[in-house]
C-alpha positions in Angstrom: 97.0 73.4 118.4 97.0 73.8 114.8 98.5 70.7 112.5 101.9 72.1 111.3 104.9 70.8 109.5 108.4 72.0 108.9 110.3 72.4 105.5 113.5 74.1 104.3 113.9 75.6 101.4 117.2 76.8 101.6 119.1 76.2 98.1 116.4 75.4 95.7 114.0 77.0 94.0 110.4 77.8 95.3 107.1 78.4 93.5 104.2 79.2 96.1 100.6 79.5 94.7 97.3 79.6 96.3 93.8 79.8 95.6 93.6 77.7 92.6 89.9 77.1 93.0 89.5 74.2 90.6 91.1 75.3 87.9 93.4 73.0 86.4 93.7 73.5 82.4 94.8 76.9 83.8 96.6 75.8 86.9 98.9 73.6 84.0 99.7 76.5 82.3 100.7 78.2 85.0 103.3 75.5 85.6 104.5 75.6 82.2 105.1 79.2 82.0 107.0 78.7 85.1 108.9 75.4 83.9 108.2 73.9 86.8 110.3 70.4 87.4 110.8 67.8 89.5 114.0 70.0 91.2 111.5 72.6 92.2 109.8 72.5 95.6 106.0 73.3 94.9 103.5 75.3 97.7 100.7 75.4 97.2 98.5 77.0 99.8 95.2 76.4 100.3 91.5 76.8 98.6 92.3 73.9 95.5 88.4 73.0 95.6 85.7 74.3 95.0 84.2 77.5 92.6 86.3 76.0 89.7 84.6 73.3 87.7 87.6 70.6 87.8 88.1 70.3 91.7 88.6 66.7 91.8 90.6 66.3 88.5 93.2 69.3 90.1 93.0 67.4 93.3 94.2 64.0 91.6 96.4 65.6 89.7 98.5 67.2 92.9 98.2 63.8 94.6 100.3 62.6 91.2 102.5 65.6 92.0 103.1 64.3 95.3 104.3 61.2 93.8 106.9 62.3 91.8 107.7 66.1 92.9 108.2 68.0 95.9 104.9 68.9 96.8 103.3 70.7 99.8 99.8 71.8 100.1 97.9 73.0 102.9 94.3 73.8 103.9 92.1 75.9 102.8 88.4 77.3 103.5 86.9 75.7 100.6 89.1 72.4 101.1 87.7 72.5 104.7 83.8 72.1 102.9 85.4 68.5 102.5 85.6 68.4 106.1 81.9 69.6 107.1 80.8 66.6 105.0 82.5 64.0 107.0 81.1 66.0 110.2 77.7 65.3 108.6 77.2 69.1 108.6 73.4 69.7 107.5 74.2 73.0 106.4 76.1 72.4 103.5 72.5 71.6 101.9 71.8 75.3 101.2 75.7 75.3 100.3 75.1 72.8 97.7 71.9 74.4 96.7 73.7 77.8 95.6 77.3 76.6 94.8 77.4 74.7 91.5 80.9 74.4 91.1 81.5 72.0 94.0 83.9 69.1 94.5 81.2 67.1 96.4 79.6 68.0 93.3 81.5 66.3 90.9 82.2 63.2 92.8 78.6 62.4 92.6 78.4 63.7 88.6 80.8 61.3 88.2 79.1 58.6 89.6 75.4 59.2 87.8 74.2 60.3 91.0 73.1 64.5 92.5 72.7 66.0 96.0 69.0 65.8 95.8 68.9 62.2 95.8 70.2 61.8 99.0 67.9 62.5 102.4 70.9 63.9 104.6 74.3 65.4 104.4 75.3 62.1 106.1 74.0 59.8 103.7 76.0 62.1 100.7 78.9 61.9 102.8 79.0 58.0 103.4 79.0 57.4 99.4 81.7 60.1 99.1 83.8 57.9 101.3 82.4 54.6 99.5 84.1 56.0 96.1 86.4 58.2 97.1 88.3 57.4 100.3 91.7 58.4 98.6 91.1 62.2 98.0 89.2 62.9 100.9 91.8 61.2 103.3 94.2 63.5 101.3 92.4 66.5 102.3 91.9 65.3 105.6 95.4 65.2 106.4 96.6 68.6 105.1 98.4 70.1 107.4 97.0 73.8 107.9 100.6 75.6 108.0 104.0 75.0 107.4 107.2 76.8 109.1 110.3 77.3 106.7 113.4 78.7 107.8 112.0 82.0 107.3 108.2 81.4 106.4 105.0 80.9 108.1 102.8 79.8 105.5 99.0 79.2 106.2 96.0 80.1 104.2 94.0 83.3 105.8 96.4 84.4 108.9 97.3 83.5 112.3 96.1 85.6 115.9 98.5 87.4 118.0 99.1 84.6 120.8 102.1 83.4 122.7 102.7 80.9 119.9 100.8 81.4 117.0 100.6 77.6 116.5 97.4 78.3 118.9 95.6 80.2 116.6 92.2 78.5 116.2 91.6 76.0 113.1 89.3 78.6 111.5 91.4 81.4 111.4 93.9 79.5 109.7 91.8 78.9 106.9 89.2 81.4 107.0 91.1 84.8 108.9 89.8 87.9 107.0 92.0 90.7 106.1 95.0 89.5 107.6 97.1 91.8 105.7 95.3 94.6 107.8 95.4 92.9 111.0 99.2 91.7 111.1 101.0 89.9 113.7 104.0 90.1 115.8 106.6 87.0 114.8 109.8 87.5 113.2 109.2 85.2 110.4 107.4 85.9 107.2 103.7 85.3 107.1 102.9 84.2 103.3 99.1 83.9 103.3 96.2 83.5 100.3 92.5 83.4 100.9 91.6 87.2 100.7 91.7 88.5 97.1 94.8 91.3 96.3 92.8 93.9 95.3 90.5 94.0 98.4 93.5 95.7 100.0 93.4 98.7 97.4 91.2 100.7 98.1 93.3 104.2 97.4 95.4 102.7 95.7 96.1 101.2 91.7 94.1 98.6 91.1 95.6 94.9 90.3 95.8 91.2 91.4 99.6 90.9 91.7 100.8 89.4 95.2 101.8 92.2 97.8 105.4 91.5 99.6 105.5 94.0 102.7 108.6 93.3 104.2 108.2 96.0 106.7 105.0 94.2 107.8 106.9 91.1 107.0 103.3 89.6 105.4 103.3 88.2 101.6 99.7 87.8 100.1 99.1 85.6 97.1 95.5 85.2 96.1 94.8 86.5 92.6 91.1 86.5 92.8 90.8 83.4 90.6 86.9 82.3 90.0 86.3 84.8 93.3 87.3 88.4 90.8 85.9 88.8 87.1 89.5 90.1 86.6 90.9 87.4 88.8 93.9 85.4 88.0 96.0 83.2 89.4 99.4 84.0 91.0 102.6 82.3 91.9 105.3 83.6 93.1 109.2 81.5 93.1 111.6 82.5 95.3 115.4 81.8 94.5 119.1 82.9 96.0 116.6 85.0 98.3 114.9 87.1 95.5 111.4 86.9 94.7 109.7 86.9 91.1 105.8 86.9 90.3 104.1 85.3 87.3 100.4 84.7 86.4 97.7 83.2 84.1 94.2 84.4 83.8 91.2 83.5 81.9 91.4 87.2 79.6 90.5 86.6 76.1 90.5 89.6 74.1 94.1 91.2 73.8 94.6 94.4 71.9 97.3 96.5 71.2 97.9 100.3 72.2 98.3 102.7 69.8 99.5 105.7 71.6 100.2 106.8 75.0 97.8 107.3 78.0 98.5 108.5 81.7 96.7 109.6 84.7 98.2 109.1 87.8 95.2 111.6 89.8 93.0 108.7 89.3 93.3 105.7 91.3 91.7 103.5 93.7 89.5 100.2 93.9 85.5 99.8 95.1 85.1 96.2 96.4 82.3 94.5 98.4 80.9 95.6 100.6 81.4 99.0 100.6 79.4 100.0 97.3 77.7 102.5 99.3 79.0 106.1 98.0 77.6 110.2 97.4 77.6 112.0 94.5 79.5 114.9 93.9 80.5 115.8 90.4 78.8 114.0 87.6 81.0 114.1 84.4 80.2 112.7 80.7 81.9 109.5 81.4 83.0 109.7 85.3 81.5 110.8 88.3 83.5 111.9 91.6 81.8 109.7 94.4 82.7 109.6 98.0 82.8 106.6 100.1 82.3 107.3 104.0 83.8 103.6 104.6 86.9 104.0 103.0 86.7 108.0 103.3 88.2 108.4 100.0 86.8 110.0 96.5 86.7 107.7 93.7 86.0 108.6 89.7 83.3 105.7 89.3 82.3 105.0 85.4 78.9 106.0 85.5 77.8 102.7 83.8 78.5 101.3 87.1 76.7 103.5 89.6 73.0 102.4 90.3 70.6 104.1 92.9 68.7 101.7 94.6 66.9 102.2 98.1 67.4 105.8 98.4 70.8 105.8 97.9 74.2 105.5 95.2 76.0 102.8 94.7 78.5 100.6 92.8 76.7 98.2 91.0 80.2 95.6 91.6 84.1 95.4 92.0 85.1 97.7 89.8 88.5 99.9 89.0 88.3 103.2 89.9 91.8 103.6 88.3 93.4 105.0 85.1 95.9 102.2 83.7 98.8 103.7 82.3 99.5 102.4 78.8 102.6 103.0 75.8 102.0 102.5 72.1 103.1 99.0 71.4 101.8 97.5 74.6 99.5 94.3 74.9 96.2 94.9 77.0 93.8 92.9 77.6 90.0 94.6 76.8 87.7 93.5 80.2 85.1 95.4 79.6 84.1 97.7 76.2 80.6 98.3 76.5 81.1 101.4 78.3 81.0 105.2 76.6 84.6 106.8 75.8 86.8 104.2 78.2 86.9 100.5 78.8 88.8 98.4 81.2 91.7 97.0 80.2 95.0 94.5 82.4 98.1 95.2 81.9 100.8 93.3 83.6 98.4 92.6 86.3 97.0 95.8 87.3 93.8 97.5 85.6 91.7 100.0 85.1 90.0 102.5 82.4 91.7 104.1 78.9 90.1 105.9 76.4 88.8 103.9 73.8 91.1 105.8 71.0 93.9 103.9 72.8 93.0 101.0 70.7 
């Protein structure tokens, strides 16, 4: 039986975030632009370690929040990596061999000390607890969902059961693709852990939350430290209507000089279907088709490879148009290619012609 706890949030303002992987210089701006105070009643759901490269000073500073705010946090997949430790998992060696940006990480940077020093996972995990027993009994007593008046809210998904409160531990945190799974209650499942734009495959590409109330599923997770374009999402629910806002990490902002459409256009290659067949091979485009997601996509031909006998992406990438207007604000993601680059716009992306800007 999962570990549960029930809230309301009836007659007060809401912000629900997830996936803040670490990030907390951006996770603070994110609360400013949302002028977030201590009337507010703060979610945030799952995945606040790891990939970032300030885990434990975001962890200590929602502990803070706890103190003085109205705070609730649940458990993610990466926050569970806190949990193999004090199981004495041995595989999180290889994970700490490839993952750099690791709260276990930092709690021995801090103390002058590295993974590699240590002869087991158990003898890392005993000087964890020596100099940090207050964050990691934090983390071990997340609860892995809570149940609003109208809201199920849990990282990655819950299974079809009599009661979903059954649904095992690791699906909670770790279910993938819930939005194409679903479920059967009659509450709203709000859910993070599988990035937005994994979901779009024919359609425009973008990291802004998805609210399906037809499916009755709400998915948050920007793509923070998991996307190149990721960014980080909240969503604030007030007198029953819902408003999005996010922060990313997008640097170079330019402005559009005159209009550009193309609706025909559209779609999104994600791992791990980079597999696709050439068709029509343009100056700057070529029409590829994708036997997993059985749909064409116009792939910048900067980011098709062949490798092993076949065609393929070479990453994520758009396979969108972004519609723009003279006088907007983009942000420029990629401009090395010929004749387009890839540009964000109010959370969506994808490729305009260069003369744009």
């Amino acid at each position: 039986m999962l570990h549960t706890q029930t809230i309301s949030l009836k007659n007060q303002r809401t912000h629900m975030v997830s996936d803040i992987h670490g990030n907390l210089k951006l996770f603070k701006k994110l609360l400013t632009n949302l002028q977030y105070s201590a009337s507010d009643t703060l979610i945030l759901n799952g995945d606040v370690c790891e990939k970032g490269q300030d885990s434990l000073g975001l962890i200590r500073y929602i502990m803070d929040l706890h103190h003085t705010h109205r705070v609730y946090t649940t458990l993610g997949n990466n926050d569970a990596i806190l949990l193999h430790l004090l199981k004495d998992n041995e595989q999180l060696i290889p994970y700490l061999e490839r993952q750099p940006y690791s709260l276990i990480h930092e709690m021995l940077r801090e103390q002058n000390r590295e993974w590699k020093q240590f002869s087991t996972i158990k003898e890392i995990a005993q000087f964890c607890l020596d100099h940090y027993q207050a964050e990691l009994e934090w983390i071990q007593q997340l609860p892995h969902a809570l149940e609003s008046e109208d809201f199920i809210i849990i990282h990655a998904g819950i299974e079809r059961t009599n009661d979903w409160r059954e649904t095992s531990s690791t699906n909670a945190y770790a279910f993938p693709s819930f939005y194409e799974h679903g479920h059967d209650e009659e509450k709203t499942v709000i859910v993070g852990h599988w990035p937005i734009s994994n979901y779009l495959s024919r359609e425009k590409s973008h990291m802004n939350p998805i609210i399906d109330f037809d499916r009755r599923i709400i998915c948050l997770d920007g793509g923070l430290q998991v996307k190149s374009i990721g960014q980080l999402n909240a969503l604030t629910l007030q007198d029953g209507l819902f408003e999005a806002t996010y922060v990313d990490e997008c640097k170079q902002i330019k402005e559009i000089v005159h209009y550009f459409s193309d609706e025909s256009k559209q779609g999104t290659i994600n791992w791990p279907n980079y597999l696709v067949e050439k068709q029509e091979k343009q100056e700057h485009f070529t029409l590829c088709y994708s036997a997993a997601n059985k749909t064409n996509y116009w792939i910048k031909n900067e980011y098709l490879t062949y490798q092993d006998e076949q065609w393929q992406s070479t990453t994520d990438v758009s396979a969108s148009f972004l519609t723009v207007k003279q006088g907007d604000q983009v942000s420029i993601l990629d401009d090395q290619c010929s004749g387009y680059d890839l540009a964000k716009k109010d959370g969506y992306y994808g490729w305009i012609p260069k003369s744009c800007t």
